[in-house]
N, C-alpha and C positions, 0 to 999 in steps of 0.2 A: 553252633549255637552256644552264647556264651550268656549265665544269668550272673549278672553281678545286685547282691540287697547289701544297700546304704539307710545305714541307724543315724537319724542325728537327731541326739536328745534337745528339749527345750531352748530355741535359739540361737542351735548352730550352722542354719543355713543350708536346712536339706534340700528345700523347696529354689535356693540359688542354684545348688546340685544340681539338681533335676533341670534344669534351665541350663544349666551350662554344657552337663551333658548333651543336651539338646543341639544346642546353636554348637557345640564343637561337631558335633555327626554332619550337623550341614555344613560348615568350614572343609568340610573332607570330603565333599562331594552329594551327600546322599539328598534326592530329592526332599524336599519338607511334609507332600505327599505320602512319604514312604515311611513316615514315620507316626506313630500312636503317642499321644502324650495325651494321661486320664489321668483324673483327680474326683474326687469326692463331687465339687458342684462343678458348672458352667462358669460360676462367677472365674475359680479360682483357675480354670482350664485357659477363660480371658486373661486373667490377669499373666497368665505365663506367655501366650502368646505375645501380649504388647512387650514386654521385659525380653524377649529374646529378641522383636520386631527391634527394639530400639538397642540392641547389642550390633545385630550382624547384618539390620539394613529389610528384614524379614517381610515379603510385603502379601498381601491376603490374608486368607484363615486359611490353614493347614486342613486337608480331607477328615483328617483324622483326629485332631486337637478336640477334644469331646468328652462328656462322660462317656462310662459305657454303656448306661443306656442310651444315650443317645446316638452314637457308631452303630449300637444291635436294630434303633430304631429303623435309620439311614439305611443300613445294607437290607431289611426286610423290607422296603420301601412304605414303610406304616404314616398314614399323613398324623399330625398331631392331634387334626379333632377328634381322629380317632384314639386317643388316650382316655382310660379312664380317672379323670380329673376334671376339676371344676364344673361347669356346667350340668356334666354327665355324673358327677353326684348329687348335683340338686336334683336331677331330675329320678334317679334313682331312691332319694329320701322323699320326693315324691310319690313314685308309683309304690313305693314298700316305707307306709311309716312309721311300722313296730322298728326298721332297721332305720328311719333316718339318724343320718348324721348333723352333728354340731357346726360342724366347719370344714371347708373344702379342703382334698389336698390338692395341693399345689405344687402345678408343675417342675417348679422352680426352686422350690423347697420339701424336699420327702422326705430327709432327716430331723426335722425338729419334735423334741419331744411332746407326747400324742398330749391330748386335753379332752380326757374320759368323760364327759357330761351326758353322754347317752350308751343304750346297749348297741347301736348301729356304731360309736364310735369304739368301743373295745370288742367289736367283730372284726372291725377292720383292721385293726391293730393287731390282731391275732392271726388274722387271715395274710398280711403281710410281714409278718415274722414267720408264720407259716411258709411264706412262699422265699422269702430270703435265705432262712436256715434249711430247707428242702425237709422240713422232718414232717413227718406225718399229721395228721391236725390235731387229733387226740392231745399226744405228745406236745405241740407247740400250745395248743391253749389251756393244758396246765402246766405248761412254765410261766404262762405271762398271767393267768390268772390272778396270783396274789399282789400282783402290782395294780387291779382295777377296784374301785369305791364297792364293794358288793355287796357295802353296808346302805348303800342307797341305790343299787342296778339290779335287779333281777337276773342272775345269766347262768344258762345251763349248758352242757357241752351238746347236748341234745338242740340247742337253740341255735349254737352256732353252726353245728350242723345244716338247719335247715339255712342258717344265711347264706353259708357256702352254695347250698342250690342256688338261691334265689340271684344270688351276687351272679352267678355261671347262667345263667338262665341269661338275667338283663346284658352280661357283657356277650353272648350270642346272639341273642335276640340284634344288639345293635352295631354288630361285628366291633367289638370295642378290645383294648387291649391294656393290660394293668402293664407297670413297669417293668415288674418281674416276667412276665411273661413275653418281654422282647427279648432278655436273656434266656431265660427256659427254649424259646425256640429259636433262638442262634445256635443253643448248645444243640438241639435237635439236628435242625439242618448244619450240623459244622460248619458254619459262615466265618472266618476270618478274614480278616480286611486286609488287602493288600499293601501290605507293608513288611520293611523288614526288620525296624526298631519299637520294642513296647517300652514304655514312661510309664510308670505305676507312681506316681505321688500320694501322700497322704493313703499310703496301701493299708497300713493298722485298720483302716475305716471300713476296709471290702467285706462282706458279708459271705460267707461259706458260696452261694450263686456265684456271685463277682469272683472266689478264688477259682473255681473251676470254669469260669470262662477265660480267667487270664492264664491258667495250665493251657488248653486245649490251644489257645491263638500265640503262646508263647512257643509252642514247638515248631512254628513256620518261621520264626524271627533270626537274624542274624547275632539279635543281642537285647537281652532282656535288663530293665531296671529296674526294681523294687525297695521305693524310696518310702521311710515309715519311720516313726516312733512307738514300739512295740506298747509304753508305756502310755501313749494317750489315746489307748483304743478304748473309747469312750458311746460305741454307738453301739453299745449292745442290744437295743430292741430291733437292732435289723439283725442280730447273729452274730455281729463282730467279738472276738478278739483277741489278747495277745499271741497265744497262740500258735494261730495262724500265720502270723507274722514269721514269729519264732520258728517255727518248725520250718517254713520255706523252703527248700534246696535252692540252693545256690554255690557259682563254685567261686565267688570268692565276696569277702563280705570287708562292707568299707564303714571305720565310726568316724564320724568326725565327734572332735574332741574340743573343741572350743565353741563357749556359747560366748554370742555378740550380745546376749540381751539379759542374763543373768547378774545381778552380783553374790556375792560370796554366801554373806548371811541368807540370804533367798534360794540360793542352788542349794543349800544346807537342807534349809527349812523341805524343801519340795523332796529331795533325796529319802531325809526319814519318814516321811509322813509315808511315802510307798514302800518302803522297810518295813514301819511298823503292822502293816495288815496283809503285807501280799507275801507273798515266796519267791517275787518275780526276779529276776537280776536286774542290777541297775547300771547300765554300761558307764562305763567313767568316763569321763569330762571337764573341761574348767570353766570358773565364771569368769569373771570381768575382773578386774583389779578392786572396783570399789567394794566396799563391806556393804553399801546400800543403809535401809534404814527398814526393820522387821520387829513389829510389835502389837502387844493387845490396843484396844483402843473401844470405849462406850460408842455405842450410837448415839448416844441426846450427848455427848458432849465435841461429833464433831462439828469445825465450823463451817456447812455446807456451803455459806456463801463465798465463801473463801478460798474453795477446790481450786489447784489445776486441772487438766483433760485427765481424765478417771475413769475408770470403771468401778462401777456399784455391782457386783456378782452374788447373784442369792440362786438356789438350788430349784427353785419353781418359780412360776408367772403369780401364784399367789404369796408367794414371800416377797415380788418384786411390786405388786398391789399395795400392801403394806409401809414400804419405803414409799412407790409414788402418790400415795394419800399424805402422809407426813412434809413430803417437800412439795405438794401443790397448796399446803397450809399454811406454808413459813415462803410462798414466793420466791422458790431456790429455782433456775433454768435447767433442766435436762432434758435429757431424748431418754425413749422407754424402747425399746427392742422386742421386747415381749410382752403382750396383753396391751391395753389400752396407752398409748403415745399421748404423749405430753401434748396439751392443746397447743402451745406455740406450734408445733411443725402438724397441727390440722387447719384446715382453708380458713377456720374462724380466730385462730390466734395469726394466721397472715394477711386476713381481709382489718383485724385492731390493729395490727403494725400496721399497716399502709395509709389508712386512717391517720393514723399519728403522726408518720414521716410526711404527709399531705398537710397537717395542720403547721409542722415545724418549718414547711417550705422546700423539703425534698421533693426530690420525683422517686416515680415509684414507677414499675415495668409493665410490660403486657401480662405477663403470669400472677403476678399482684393484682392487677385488677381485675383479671379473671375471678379471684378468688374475691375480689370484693363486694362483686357484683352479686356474688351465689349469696351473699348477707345483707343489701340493700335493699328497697324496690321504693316503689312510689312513695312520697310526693317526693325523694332523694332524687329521683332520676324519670328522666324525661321518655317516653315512650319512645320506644328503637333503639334507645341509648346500650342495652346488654347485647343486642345482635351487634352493634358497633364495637366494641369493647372488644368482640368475639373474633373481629376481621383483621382487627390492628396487627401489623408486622410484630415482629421483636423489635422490642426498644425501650427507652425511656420515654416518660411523660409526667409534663407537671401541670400545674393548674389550670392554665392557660389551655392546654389542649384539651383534658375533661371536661371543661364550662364549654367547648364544640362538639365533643363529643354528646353531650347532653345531661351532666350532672347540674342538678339544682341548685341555684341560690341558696337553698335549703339545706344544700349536703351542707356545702363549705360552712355556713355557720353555724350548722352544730358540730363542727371540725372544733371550735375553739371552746366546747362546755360540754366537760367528762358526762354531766349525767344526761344532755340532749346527745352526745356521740353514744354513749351504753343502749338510747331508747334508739339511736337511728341502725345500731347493729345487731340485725337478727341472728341471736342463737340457739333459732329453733329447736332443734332435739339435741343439741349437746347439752352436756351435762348444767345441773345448776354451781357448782362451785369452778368452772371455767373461768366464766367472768370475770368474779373475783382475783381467781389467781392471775388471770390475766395483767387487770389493773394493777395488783401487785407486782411483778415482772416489769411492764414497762414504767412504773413511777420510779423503779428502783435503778435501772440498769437503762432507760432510755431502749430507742426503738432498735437496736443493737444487742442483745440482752444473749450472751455466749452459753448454749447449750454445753457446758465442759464434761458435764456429766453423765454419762449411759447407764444405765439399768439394762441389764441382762442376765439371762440366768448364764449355770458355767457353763453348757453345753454350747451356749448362741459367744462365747468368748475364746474358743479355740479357732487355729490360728491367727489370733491378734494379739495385742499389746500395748500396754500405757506404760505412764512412768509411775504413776499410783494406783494401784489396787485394793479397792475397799473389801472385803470380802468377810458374807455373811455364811457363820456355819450353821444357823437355823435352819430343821429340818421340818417338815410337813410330817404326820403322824405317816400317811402313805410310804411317803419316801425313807422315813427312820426305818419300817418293815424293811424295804428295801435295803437300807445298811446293813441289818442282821443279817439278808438273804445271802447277799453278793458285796461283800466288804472289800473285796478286790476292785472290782466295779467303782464302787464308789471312791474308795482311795485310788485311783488312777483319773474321777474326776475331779477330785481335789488339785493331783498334783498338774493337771492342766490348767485349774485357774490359778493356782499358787505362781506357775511360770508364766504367767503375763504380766508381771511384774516387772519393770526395766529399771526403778529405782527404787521404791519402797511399795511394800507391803504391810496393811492394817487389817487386823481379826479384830473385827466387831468379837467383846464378849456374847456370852453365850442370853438369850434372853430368856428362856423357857429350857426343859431338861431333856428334849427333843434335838441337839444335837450333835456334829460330827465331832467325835475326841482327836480335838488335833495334837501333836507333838508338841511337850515343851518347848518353847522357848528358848534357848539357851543365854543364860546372862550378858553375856558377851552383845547380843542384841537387844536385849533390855536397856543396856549401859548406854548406846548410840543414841 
């Protein structure tokens, strides 16, 4: 048994590593079956498979290619409805609605940071940190305690006590299974998957559960990988971090040393900002050749219309509120990643483009009119006309075929008078300043109008990367607590968004005295 952990700081191609690793074991014989390759999500488990598919000719999906809960799911043969997730929350915020929840978790997503709007949402939150870090409940929910509103929640340890019943109760009652608890009982029954290679990618992320399932299925293995950046273990409300990493046994350990996506000024900037707060080591490395471009920069004086493809990085979905009220004001294009998405990419800012590309004499597709259908109805369209709409192949269509499909004389002319198009487009319950920015958007930019810019907090921007970096160090009064609590913590999420930077970097000054002290500047970057 041989464990080899590979460190590759910001950009230097761990996750190629781990892929290459891969497709060389199958080069040499080993079935693709035989081998565990886990990551953090499914998305990023996909993504490795097609990348090694399209190296060495790779064809299906690997047994094993998976998170780990989803392997622990698999070999306990657990069907998915029986997860506790989405539906089987609503209905549990049903039958108990002192404990309902705000918003579903998602299968698909269980690391994204929580959104405390009720006492059923910081039980839950508590009760799965509880069961990630294995610590006792007392213990686990006053750790997480001062990171919940308790200035507006009511909550007593007494309280979550009884949810813990109530939660153990409903998931018996309907033989239901949390995620942790497909782990908890793999570790029970020692279930290892047959194979003789484990892949640990993105292992910084594993939660205290996660290391002790990958010890127990690591001792059957002919050769273990444990691929990670100690420094962007950033998902401490599951239990994570550095650590764990750190401490690993392994018998021999690989850095790589060149980052593809840093430059100079920027690998700087990231390096001390995790000096300055932590104690942690910073394994060495080089950037890029170029110096990049690293500097302060106002929010009212940047020129939003003007961006290349960007990210906007703020530290909550309500700091990213904030920006997306401001640029649905001034008609700038972006996507929102967290909290409420820009009306362009909702059915009603694609039912006003379609609309438009229909007046200008484009055609527009079957998924378009899907969407445009859900904002018409009479006297625009003819009776059976949305069941037709409904049947149409994939393809394109222009005017000619919607006047047979069954749109009215009606649609098309008020296709050509903005304020008879505004009255023939229903936007029932969305918001009232859509519209507007709507019309704004496309008078500006035509029915083309380049989302360049993302809104995401920094958690929703690791593993990715632009060539600009807008980034907000405003802190929420909650989240500031938080910086005093775990300064570590939070500078290790700094220096993840700081390294998404591929050519410059901009620090919004500070707006308010809520937040993060980042590192000088050095003049040297001031000067560029």
């Amino acid at each position: 048994m041989l464990t080899t952990k590979v460190i590759g700081p910001p950009g230097c191609g761990k996750t190629t590593k781990g892929r290459g690793i891969v497709s060389e074991k199958i080069e040499q014989g080993y079935d693709p079956d035989s081998i565990i390759y886990t990551s953090l999500t499914n998305a990023a488990v996909d993504e490795a498979r097609r990348k090694i598919a399209a190296v060495i000719g790779l064809k299906g999906i690997p047994e094993y290619f998976a998170t780990e809960h989803s392997i622990c799911k698999r070999m306990l043969g657990i069907p998915s409805e029986k997860i506790f997730a989405n539906k089987w929350v609503r209905m549990f915020s049903e039958a108990y609605p002192k404990y309902a929840m705000s918003s579903e978790v998602k299968t698909e997503d269980r690391f994204t940071e929580g959104m405390m709007q009720t006492s059923g949402d910081c039980y839950e939150f508590a009760y799965n940190y509880m069961k990630s870090t294995m610590l006792p409940y007392e213990e686990a929910y006053t750790r997480v305690l001062p990171g919940f509103p308790t200035d507006k929640i009511q909550l007593t340890l007494a309280d979550f006590e009884a949810y813990l019943q109530v939660r153990d109760d409903f998931q018996k009652q309907n033989d239901l299974f949390s995620f942790s608890d497909m782990i908890e009982l793999a570790l029970r029954r020692k279930l290892v998957p047959s194979a003789k290679i484990l892949c640990v990618d993105e292992a910084q992320d594993c939660s205290p559960l996660q290391w002790e399932l990958i010890k127990m299925w690591m001792r059957e293995m002919d050769y273990t990988y444990i691929i990670g950046d100690f420094l962007q273990s950033v998902y401490g409300f599951i239990g994570s971090n550095p650590h764990q990493f750190l401490s690993f046994p392994a018998d021999e350990e690989i850095t790589l040393a060149q980052s593809y996506r840093l430059p100079k000024l920027i690998k700087d900037f990231a390096v001390r900002t995790i000096k300055q707060r932590t104690g942690l080591p910073v394994p060495e490395f080089s950037a890029k050749d170029e110096d990049g471009l690293l500097d302060w920069a106002s929010y009212y004086d940047i020129r939003w219309d003007n961006l290349p493809e960007c990210f906007v990085l703020e530290r909550t979905r309500h700091l990213i509120s904030r920006t997306r009220d401001d640029l649905m004001k001034m008609g700038v294009p972006f996507k929102c990643e967290r909290g409420i998405d820009s009306p362009l990419y909702k059915t009603i800012g694609t039912a006003y483009k379609s609309a438009l590309k229909l007046k200008d004499g484009f055609t527009v597709n079957q998924y378009e009119l899907l969407d445009l259908i859900k904002h018409i109805t009479k006297p625009y369209l003819k009776h059976g006309a949305k069941a037709k709409v409904k049947r149409l192949p994939v393809g394109s269509y222009k005017r000619d075929d919607l006047e047979a499909i069954g749109f009215t004389d009606k649609f098309f002319n008020s296709l050509a008078d903005p304020e008879q198009l505004d009255e023939m487009i229903s936007f029932g319950d969305f918001n009232d300043e859509d519209k507007p920015y709507l019309r704004k958007v496309f008078d500006k930019y035509g029915t083309s109008p380049d989302g360049d810019i993302t809104l995401t907090t920094l958690h929703g921007s690791k593993g990715r990367e632009r060539k600009l970096i807008l980034l907000n160090p405003d802190y929420t009064p909650r989240t500031f607590e938080g910086l005093r609590l775990e300064p570590t913590s939070e500078a290790m999420l700094q220096y993840v968004a700081i390294t998404r930077a591929k050519e410059a970097l901009l620090v919004f000054r500070p707006r308010g005295y809520m937040t993060y002290p980042m590192v000088d500047m050095k003049e040297e970057a001031n000067a560029k």
